[in-house]
TORDO-241893 format. One record per residue (C-alpha): residue in three letters; chain; x, z, y. Coordinates in pm, 1 decimal. Example, Ala and Ser with C-alpha at 12.3 -4.5 7.8 and 13.67 -1.06 7.14 Angstrom:
TORDO-241893
<aa=ALA | ch=A | u=1230.0 | w=780.0 | v=-450.0> .
<aa=SER | ch=A | u=1367.0 | w=714.0 | v=-106.0> .
end
This chain:
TORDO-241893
<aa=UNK | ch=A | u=-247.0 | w=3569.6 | v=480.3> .
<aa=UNK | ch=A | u=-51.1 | w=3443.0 | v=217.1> .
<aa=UNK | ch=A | u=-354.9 | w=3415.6 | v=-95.7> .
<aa=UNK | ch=A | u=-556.4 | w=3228.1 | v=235.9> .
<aa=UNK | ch=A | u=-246.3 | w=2969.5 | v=290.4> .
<aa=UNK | ch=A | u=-212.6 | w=2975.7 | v=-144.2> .
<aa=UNK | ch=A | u=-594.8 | w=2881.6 | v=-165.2> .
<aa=UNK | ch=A | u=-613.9 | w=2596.0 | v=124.2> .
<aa=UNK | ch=A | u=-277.0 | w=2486.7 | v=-119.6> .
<aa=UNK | ch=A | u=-491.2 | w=2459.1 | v=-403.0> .
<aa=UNK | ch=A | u=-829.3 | w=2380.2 | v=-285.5> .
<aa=UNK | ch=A | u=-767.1 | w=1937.3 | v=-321.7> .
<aa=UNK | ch=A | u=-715.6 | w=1981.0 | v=-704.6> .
<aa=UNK | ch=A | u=-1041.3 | w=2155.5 | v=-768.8> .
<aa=UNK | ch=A | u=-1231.5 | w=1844.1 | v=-741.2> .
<aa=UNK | ch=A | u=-1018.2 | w=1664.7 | v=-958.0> .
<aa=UNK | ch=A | u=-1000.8 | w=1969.3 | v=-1165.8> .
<aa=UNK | ch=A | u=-1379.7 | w=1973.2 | v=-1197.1> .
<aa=UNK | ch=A | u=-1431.9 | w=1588.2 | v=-1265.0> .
<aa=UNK | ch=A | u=-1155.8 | w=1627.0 | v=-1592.5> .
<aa=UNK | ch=A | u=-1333.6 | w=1891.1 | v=-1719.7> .
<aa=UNK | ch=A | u=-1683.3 | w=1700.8 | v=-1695.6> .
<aa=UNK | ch=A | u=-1519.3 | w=1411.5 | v=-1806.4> .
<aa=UNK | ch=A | u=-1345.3 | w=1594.2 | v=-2116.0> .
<aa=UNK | ch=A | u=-1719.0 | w=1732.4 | v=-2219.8> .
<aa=UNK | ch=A | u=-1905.1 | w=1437.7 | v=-2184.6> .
<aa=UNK | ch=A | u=-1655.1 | w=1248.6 | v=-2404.9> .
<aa=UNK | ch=A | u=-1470.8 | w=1486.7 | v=-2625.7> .
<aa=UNK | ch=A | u=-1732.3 | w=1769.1 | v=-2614.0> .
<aa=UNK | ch=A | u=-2034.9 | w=1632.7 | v=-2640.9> .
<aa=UNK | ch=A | u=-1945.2 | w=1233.1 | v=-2779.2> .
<aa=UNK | ch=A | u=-2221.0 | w=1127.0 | v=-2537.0> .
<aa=UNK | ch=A | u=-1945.3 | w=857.6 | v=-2395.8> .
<aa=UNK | ch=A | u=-1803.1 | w=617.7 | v=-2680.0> .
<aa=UNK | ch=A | u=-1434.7 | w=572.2 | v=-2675.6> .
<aa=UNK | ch=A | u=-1491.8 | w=179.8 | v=-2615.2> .
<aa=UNK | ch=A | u=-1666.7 | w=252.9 | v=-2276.3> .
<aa=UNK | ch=A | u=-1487.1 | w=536.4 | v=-2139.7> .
<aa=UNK | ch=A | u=-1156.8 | w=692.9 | v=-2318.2> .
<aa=UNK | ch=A | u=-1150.3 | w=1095.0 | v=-2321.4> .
<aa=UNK | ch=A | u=-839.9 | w=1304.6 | v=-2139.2> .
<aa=UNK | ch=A | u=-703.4 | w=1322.4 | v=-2508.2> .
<aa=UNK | ch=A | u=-667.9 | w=970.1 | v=-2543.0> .
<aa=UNK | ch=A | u=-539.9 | w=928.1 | v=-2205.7> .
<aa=UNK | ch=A | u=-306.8 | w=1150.9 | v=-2246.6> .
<aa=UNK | ch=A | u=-198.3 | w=1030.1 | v=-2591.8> .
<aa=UNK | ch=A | u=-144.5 | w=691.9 | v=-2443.6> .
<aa=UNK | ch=A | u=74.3 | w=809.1 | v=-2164.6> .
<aa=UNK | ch=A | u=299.7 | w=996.3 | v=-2404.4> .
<aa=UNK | ch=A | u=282.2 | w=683.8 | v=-2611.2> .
<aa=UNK | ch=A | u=399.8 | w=462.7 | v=-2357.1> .
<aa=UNK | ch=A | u=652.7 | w=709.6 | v=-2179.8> .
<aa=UNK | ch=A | u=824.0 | w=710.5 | v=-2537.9> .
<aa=UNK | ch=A | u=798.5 | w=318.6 | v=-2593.5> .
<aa=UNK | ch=A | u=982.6 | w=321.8 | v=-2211.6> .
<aa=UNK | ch=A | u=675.9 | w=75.6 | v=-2103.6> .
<aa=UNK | ch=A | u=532.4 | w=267.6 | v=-1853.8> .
<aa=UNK | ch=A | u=866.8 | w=300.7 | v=-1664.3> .
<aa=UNK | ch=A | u=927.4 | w=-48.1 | v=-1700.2> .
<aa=UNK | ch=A | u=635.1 | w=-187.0 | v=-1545.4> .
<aa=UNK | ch=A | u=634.6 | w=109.3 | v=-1298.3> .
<aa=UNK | ch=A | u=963.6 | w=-7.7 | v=-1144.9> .
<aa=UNK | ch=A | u=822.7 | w=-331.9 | v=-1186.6> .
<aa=UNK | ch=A | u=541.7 | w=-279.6 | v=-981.2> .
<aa=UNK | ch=A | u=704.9 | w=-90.9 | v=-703.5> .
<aa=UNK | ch=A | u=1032.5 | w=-323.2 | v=-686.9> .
<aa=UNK | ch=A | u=727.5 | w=-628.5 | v=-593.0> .
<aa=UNK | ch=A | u=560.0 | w=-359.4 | v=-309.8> .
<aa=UNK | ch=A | u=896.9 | w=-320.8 | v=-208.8> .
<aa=UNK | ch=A | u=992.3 | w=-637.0 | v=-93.0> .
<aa=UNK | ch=A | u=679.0 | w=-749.8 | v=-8.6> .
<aa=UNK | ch=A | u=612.8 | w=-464.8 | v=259.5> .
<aa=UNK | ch=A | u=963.8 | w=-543.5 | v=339.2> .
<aa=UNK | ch=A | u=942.6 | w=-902.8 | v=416.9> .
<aa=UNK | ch=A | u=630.6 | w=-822.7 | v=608.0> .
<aa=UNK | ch=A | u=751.1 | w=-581.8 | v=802.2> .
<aa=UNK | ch=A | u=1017.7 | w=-815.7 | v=876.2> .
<aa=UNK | ch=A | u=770.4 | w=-1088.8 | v=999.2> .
<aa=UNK | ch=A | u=558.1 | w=-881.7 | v=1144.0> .
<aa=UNK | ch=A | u=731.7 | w=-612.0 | v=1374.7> .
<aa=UNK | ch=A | u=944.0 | w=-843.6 | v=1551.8> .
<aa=UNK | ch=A | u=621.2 | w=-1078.9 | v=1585.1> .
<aa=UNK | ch=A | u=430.9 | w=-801.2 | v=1700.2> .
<aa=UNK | ch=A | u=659.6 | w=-669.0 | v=1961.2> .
<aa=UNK | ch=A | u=695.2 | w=-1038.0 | v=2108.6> .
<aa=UNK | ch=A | u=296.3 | w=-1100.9 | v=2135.6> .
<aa=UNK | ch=A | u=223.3 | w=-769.6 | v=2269.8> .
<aa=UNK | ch=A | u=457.6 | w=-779.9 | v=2524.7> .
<aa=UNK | ch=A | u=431.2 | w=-1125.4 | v=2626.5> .
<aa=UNK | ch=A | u=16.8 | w=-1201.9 | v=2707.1> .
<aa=UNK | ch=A | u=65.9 | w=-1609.5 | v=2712.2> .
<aa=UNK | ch=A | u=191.7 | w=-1561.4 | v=2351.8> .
<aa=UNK | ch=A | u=-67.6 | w=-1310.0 | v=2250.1> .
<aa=UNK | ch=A | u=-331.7 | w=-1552.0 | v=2397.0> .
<aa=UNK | ch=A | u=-209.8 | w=-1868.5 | v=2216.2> .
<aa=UNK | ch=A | u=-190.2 | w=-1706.1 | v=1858.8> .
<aa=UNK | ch=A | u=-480.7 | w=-1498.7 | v=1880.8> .
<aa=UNK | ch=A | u=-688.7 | w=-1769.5 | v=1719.9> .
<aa=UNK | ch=A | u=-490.1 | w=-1886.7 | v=1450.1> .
<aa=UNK | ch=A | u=-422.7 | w=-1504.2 | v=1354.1> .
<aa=UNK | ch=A | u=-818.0 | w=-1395.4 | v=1344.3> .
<aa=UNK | ch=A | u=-873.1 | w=-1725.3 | v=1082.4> .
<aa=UNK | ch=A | u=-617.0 | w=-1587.5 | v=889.2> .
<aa=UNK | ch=A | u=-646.2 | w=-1234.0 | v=904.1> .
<aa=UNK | ch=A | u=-1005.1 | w=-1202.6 | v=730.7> .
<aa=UNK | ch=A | u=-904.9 | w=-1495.6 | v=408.0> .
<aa=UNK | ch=A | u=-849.8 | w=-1231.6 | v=123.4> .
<aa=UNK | ch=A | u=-456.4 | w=-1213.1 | v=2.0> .
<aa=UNK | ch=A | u=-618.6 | w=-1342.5 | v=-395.9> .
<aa=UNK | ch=A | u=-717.4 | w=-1652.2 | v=-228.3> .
<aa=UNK | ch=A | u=-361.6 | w=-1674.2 | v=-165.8> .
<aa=UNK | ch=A | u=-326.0 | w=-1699.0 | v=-545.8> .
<aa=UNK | ch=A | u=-323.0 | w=-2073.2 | v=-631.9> .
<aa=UNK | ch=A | u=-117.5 | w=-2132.9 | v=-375.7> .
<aa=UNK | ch=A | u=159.9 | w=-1887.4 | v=-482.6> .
<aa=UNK | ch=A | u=127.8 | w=-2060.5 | v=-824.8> .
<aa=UNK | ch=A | u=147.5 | w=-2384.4 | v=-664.7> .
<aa=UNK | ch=A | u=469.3 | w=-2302.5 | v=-401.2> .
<aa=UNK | ch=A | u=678.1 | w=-2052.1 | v=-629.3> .
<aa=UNK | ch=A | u=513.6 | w=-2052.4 | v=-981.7> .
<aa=UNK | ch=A | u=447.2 | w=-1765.8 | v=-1214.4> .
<aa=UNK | ch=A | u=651.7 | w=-1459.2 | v=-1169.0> .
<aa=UNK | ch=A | u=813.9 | w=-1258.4 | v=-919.2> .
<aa=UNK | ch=A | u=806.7 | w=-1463.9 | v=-622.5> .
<aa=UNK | ch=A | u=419.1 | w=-1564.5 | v=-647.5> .
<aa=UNK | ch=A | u=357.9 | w=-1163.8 | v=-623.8> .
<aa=UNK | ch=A | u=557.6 | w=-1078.2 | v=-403.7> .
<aa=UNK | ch=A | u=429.5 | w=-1336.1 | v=-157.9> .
<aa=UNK | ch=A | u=58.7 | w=-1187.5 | v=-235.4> .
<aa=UNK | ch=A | u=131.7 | w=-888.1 | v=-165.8> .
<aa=UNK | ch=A | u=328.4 | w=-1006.8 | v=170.6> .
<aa=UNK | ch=A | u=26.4 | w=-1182.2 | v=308.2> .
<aa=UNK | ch=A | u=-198.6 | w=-867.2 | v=228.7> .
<aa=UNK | ch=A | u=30.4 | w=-637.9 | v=446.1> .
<aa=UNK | ch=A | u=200.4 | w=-878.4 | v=718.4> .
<aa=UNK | ch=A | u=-155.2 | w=-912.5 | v=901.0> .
<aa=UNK | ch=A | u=-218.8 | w=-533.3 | v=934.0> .
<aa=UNK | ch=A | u=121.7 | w=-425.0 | v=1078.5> .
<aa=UNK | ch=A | u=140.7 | w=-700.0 | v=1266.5> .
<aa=UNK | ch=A | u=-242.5 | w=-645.8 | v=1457.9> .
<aa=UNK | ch=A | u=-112.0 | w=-247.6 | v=1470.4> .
<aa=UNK | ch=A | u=223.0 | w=-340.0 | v=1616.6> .
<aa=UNK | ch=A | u=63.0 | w=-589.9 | v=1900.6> .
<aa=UNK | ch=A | u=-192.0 | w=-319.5 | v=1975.5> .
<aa=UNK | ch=A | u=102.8 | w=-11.6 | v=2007.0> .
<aa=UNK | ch=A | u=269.4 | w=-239.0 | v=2278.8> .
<aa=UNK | ch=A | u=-59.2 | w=-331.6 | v=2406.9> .
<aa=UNK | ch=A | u=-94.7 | w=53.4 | v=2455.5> .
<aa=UNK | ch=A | u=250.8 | w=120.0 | v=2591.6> .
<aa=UNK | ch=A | u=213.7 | w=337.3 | v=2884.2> .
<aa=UNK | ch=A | u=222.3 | w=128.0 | v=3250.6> .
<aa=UNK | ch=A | u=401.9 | w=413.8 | v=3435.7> .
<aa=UNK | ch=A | u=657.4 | w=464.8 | v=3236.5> .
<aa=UNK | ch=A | u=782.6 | w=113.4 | v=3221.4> .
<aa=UNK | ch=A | u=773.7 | w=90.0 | v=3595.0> .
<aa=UNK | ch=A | u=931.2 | w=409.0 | v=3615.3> .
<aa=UNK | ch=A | u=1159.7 | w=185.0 | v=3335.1> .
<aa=UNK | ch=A | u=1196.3 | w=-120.3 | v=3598.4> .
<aa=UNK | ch=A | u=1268.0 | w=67.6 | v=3910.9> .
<aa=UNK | ch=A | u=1534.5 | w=275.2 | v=3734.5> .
<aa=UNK | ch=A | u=1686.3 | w=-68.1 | v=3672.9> .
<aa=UNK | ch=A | u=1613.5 | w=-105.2 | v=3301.2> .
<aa=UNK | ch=A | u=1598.2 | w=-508.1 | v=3216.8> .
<aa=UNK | ch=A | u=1356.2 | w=-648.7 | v=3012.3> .
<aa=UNK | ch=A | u=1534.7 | w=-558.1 | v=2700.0> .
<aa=UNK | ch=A | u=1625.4 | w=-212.6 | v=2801.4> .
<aa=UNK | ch=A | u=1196.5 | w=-167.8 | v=2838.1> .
<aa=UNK | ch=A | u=1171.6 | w=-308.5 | v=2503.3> .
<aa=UNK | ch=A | u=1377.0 | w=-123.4 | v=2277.5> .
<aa=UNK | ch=A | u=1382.4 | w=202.8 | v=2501.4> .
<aa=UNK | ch=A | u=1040.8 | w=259.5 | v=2652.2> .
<aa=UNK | ch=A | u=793.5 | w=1.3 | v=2445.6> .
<aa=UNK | ch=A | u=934.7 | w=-2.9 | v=2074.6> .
<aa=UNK | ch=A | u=940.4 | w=417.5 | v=2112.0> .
<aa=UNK | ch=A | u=595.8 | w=418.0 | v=2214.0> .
<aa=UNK | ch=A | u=437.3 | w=148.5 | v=1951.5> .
<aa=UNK | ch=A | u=627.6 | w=366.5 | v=1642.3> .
<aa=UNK | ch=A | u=303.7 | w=569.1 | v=1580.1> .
<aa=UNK | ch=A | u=131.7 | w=266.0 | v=1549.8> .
<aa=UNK | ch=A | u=379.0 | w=46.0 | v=1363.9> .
<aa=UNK | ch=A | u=384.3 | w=343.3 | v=1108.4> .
<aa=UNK | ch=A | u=31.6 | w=375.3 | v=1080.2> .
<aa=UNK | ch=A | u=-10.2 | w=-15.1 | v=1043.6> .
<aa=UNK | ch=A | u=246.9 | w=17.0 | v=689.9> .
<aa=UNK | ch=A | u=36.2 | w=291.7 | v=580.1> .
<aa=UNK | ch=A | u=-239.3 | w=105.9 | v=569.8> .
<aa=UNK | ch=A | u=-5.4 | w=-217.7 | v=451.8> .
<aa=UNK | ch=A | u=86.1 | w=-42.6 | v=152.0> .
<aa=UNK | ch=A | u=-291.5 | w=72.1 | v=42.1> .
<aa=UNK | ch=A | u=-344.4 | w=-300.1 | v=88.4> .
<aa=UNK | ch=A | u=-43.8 | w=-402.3 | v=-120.6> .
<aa=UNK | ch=A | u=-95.9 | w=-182.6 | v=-387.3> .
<aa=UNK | ch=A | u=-459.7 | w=-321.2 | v=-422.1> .
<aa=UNK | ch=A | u=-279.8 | w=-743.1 | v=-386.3> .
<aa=UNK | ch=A | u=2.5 | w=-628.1 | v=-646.1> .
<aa=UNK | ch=A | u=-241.8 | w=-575.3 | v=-949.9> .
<aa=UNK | ch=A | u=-414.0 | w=-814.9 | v=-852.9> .
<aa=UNK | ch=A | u=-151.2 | w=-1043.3 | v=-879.6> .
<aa=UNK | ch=A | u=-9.9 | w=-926.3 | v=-1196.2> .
<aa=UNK | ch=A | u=-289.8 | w=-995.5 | v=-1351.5> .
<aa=UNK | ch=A | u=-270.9 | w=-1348.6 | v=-1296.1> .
<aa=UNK | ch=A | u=116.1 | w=-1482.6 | v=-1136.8> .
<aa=UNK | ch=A | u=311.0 | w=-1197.4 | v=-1327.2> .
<aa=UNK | ch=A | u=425.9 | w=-1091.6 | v=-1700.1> .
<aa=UNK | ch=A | u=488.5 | w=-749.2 | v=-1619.6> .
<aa=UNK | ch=A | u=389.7 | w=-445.9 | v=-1402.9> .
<aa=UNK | ch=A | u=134.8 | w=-218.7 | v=-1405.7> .
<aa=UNK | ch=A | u=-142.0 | w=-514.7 | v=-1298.3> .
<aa=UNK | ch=A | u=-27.1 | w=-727.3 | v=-1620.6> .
<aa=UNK | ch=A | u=-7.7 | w=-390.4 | v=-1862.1> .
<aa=UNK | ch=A | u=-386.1 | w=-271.0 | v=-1777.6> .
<aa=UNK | ch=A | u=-480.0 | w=-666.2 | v=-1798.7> .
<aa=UNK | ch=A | u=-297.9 | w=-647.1 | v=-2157.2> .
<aa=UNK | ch=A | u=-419.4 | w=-345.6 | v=-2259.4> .
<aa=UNK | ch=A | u=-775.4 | w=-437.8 | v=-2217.2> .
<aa=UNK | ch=A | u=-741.7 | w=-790.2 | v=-2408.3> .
<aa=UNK | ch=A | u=-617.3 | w=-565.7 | v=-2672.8> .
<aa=UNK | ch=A | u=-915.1 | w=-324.9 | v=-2665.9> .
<aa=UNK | ch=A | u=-704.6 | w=10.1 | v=-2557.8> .
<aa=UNK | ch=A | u=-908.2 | w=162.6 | v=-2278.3> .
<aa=UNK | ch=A | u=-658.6 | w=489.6 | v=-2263.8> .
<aa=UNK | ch=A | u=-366.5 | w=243.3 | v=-2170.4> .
<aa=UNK | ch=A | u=-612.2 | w=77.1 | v=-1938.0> .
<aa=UNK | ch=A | u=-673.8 | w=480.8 | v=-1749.5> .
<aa=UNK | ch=A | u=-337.8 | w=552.0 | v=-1765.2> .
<aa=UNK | ch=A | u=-241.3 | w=247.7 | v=-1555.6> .
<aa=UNK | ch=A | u=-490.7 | w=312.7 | v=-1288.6> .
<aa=UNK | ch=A | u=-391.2 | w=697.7 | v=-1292.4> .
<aa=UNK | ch=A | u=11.7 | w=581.1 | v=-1199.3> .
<aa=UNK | ch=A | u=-107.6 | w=338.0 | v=-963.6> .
<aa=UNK | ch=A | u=-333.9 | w=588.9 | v=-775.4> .
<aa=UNK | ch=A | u=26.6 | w=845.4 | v=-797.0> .
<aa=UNK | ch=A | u=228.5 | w=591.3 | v=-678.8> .
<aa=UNK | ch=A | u=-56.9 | w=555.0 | v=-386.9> .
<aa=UNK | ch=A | u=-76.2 | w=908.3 | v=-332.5> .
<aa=UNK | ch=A | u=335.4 | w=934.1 | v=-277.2> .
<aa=UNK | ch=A | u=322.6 | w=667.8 | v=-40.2> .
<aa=UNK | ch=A | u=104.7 | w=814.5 | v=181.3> .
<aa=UNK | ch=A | u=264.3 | w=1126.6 | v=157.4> .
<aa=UNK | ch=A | u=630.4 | w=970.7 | v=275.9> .
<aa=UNK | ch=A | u=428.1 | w=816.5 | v=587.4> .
<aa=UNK | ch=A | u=213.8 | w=1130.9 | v=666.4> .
<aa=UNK | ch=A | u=575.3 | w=1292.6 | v=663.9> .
<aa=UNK | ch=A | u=725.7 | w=1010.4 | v=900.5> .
<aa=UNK | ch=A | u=451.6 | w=1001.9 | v=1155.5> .
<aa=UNK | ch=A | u=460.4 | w=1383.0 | v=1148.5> .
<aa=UNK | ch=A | u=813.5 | w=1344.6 | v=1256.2> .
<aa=UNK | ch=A | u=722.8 | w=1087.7 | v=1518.0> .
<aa=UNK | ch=A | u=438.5 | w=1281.9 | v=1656.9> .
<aa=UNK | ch=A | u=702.1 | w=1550.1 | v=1702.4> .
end
C-alpha cells in the first residue's frame, strides 16, 4: 500500500524526467541541437546558478510576483463585489451584459498603448495589464456562482426572516466561493501570461523584461531559466488554490 501511494507520488515527474534526459542527449550528448537554437540542461543550469549568485533572479522574481499581486488584487476587488451585484440583481446583469461581452474577448496586450498612454512605463502600466487580463474572468465566474445559488435555500433564507443582505453574505456569497475561487485560478494563469507580456514592453524589470534582455543579448540559458521560474511560480499558484477549493469543497 504504501510503494502504490509512493509511485502515484512520483508518477508526474517521469514525464518531465524523460523530456530532460532527451533533451540533455540531443544537445549535450549527441550536439545535434546548437547552443544558439536550444541551450542544453548544463547551460541552463549554469545560468540559474549564475543569476541566483548575481541576486537577479530573485530580484525580478519578486518583481514579477509583487505586479501579479496587485493586479489579481485590484481585480478581485472590482470584480467580486461587481459580480455579486449583477448576479443577484437580473436588471443589472441585463444592462451590462453587452458592454462586458465587447470587452471580455479584446486581448489584455491590446491594452498596452493605452497603459503607456494613461500611466507610462513602469509599474503601474503592468499592473493595469495584468488587471484587465484577470478582472473579466472572476468577474463572469462570480456572476455565474450567484446565478447558480440554490432557489430553496434562499427561500428557506427569506421565510426564516433573513433580509436581503443576510441572503447575500450568508446563503449566496457561501455558495458562489467555489466559483469565485475557481474564476482566480484561472485569473492568475491569465496574469501570469499578461505580466511577461507586459514586461517586455511597459516594464524595466521582472522576469518578462530579463528573458526579453537576455535574448537581445544572445543568452538562450537565461532565456530557459526565466520560462522554467515562471512555469514554478505557475505551478505554486495552482497548488495554493487546489488547496483552498479543497477546503471549500469540504
Amino acid at each position: 500500500m504504501i510503494i502504490l501511494k509512493f509511485e502515484k507520488k512520483l508518477l508526474p515527474f517521469i514525464l518531465p524526467i524523460l523530456l530532460i534526459v532527451v533533451w540533455y542527449i540531443i544537445t549535450s550528448g549527441l550536439n545535434l541541437v546548437p547552443y544558439y537554437i536550444l541551450p542544453s540542461p548544463v547551460d541552463v543550469f549554469g545560468a540559474g546558478a549564475n543569476l541566483v549568485m548575481n541576486g537577479k533572479l530573485l530580484d525580478n522574481t519578486i518583481n514579477t510576483l509583487i505586479k501579479v499581486f496587485l493586479g489579481i488584487i485590484l481585480a478581485s476587488v472590482v470584480a467580486i463585489p461587481l459580480g455579486i451585484l449583477l448576479g443577484w440583481y437580473e436588471s443589472l446583469d441585463k444592462l451590462s451584459s453587452l458592454i462586458i461581452s465587447i470587452l471580455r474577448p479584446i486581448p489584455p496586450i491590446a491594452w498596452i498603448p493605452f497603459s503607456i498612454l494613461w500611466f507610462g512605463i513602469g509599474l503601474s502600466s503592468a499592473v493595469f495589464v495584468i488587471f484587465v487580463g484577470c478582472v473579466f474572468s472572476v468577474l463572469v465566474y462570480t456572476i455565474d456562482g450567484v446565478k447558480r445559488t440554490d432557489k430553496v435555500l434562499i427561500e428557506a433564507a427569506s421565510t426564516l426572516g433573513a433580509n436581503n443582505w443576510d441572503i447575500l453574505t450568508k446563503v449566496v456569497l457561501p455558495s458562489s466561493l467555489p466559483y469565485i475561487v475557481s474564476g482566480l485560478k484561472v485569473g492568475v494563469s491569465i496574469a501570469l501570461m499578461c505580466t511577461v507580456s507586459a514586461e517586455m514592453i511597459v516594464s524595466s524589470k521582472g522576469l518578462g523584461y530579463m528573458i526579453l534582455t537576455a535574448s537581445t543579448l544572445f543568452d538562450p540559458g537565461t532565456m530557459v531559466v526565466g520560462m522554467i521560474i515562471i512555469g514554478i511560480i505557475g505551478i505554486l499558484f495552482d497548488l495554493g488554490f487546489r488547496k483552498a477549493q479543497d477546503k471549500i469543497f469540504w
